[in-house]
C-alpha positions in Angstrom: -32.7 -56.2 41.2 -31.0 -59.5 40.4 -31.8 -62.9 40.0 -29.5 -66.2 40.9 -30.1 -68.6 39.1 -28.8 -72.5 39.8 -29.1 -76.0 38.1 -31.4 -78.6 39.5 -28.3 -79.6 42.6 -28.7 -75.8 43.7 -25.2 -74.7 41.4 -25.3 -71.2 40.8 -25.5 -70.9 36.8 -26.1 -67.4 36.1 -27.2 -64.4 37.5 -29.6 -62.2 36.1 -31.4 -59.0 35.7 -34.9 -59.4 37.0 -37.6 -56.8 35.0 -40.2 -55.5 36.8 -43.7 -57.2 35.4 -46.0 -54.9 33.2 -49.3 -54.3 34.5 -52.2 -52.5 32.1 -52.9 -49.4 33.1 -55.6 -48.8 30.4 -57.6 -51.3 28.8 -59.7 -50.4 25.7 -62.7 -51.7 23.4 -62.2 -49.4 20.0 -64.3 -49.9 17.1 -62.3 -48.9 13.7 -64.8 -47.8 10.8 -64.0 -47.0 7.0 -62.8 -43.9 8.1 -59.4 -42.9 9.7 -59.9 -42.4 13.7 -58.2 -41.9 16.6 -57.6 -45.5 18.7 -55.2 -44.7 21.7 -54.5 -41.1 22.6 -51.2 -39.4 23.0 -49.0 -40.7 25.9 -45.6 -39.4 26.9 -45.8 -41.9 30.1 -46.6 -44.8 27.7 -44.1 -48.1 28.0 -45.9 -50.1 25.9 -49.0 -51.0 24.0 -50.8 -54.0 22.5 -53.3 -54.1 19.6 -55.2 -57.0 18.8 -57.8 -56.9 15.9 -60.5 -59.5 16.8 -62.6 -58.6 14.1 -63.1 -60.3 10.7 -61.3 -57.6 8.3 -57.9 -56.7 8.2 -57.3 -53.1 10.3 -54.4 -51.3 9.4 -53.0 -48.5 12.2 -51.2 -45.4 11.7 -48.8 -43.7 14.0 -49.1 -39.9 14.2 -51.3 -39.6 11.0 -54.7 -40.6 9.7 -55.0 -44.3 9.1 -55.1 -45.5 5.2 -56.0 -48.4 3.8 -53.5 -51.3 2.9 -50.9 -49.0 4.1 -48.8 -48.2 7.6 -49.4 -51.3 10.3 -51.7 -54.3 9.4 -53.6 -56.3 12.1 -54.6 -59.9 10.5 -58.4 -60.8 10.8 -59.5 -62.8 13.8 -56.4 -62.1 16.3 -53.7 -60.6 14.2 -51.6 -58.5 16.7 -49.2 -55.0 16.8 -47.0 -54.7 20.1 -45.2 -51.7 21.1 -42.6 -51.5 23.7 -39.3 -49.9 25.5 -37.3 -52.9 24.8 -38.4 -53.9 21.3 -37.4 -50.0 20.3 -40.6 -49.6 18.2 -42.3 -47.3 21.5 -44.5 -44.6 20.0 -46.2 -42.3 22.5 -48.1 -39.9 20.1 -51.5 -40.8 19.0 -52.3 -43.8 16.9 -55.4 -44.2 14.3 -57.5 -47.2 12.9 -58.9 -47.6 9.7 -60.3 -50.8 8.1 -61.7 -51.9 4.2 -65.0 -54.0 5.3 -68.3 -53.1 6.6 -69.7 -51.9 9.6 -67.7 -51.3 12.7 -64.9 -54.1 13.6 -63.9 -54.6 16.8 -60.1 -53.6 17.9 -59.0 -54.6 22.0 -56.2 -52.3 23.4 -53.9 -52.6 26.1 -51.6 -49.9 27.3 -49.2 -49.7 30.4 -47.5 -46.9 32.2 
């Protein structure tokens, strides 16, 4: 589907490509430990998925593999963030792990959409 789009006198300035919006299909509460575990399952559907580590220790993620410290994808304390997605070209749709360096559990928020 396409998109006209004009100037504030109603000129026609460019037409574009209008993308569908992304809705979650899967909304998560994960809590990464000191040991390696599974966070978001296998998906060959998948389209994209967001990570956001609201915890107060850095979490680092793994695709495919078990999660190891200071290694692979770190999530910042207190909102640092990891997106996946079609059009970025960084999509993974096997499983993804968790792992973090602190004490107790930390809280990890998932969002994935088909």
């Amino acid at each position: 589907m396409t998109q006209q789009l004009t100037d504030p006198a109603g000129a026609q300035v460019a037409t574009v490509q209008a993308m569908p919006v992304a809705t979650p299909s899967h909304n998560a509460a994960f809590y990464a430990t000191t040991s390696s575990s599974q966070c978001l399952a296998a998906n060959t559907a998948r389209t994209w998925a967001l990570f956001v580590n609201i915890s107060d220790a850095f979490v680092f993620l793994a695709l495919g593999a078990a999660a190891v410290l200071n290694t692979g994808i770190p999530l910042a304390p207190n909102g640092g963030a990891y997106q996946m997605t079609m059009a970025e070209g960084n999509l993974y749709t096997g499983d993804v792990y968790a792992i973090h360096g602190g004490s107790g559990n930390k809280p990890l928020c998932i969002s994935e959409g088909m």
